[in-house]
VODOMAR-843242 format. One line per 8 residues: their letters; for each residue x negated, z negated, y of C-alpha. Coordinates in steps of 0.02 Angstrom, whole numbers, plus 50000, padded with zeros to 5 digits. Example, Ala and Ser with C-alpha at 12.3 -4.5 7.8 and 13.67 -1.06 7.14 Angstrom:
AS) 49385/49610/49775 | 49316/49643/49947 .
// end
This chain:
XXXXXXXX) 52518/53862/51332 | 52370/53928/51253 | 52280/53766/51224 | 52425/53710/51138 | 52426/53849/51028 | 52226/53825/50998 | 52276/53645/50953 | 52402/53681/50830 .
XXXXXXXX) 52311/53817/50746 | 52145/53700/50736 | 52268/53581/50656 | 52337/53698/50530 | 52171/53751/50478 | 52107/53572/50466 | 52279/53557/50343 | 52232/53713/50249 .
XXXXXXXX) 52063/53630/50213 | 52129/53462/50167 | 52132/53383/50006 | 52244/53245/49922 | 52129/53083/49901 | 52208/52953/49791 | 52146/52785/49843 | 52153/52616/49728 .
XXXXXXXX) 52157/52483/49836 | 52021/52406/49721 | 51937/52267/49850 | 52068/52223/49986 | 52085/52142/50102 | 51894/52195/50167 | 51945/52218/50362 | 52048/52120/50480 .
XXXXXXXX) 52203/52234/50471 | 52284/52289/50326 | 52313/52477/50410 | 52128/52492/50440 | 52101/52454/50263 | 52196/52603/50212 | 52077/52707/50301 | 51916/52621/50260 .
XXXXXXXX) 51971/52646/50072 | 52027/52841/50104 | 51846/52839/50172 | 51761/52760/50040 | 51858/52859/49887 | 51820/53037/49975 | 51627/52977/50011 | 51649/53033/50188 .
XXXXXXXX) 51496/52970/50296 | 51617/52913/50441 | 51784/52847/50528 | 51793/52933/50688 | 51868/52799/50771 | 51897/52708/50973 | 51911/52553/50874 | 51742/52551/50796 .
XXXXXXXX) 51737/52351/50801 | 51897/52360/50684 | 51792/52426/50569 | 51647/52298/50561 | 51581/52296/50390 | 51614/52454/50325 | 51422/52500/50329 | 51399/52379/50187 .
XXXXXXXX) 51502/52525/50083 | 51406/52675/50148 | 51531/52732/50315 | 51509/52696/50475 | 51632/52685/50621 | 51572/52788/50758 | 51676/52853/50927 | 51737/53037/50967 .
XXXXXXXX) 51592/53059/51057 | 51463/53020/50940 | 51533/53111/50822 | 51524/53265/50960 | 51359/53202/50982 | 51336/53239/50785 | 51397/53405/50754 | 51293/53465/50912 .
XX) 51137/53388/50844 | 51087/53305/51004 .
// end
């Protein structure tokens, strides 16, 4: 049970951090599917750096607007500085 507790209290402080990001839609469709376009544009409008993502090859392309798709792991890989 406590894991599940850590969980949910990581999540609510995630939510406590969070902000509202309006998005446009300004230049779809960009990517293959119409969901992952949602994302790549919540992306884009926030300037976040990355989609953490297992479906990185959904998200071919979305270098050429300044985010890349990388996996859980690099992202790990990231915040550990290795």
């Amino acid at each position: 049970m406590r894991q599940v507790d850590d969980a949910l209290a990581y999540l609510r402080y995630l939510a406590s951090i969070a902000h509202l990001q309006d998005i446009h839609y300004r230049w779809r469709p960009y990517l293959r599917d119409a969901d992952d376009d949602m994302v790549l544009e919540c992306a884009v409008a926030s300037a976040s750096r990355y989609i953490v993502t297992h479906n990185t090859a959904d998200f071919r392309g979305a270098e050429r607007l300044g985010v890349k798709a990388i996996t859980p792991a690099e992202f790990w890989a990231l915040c550990q500085g290795t």
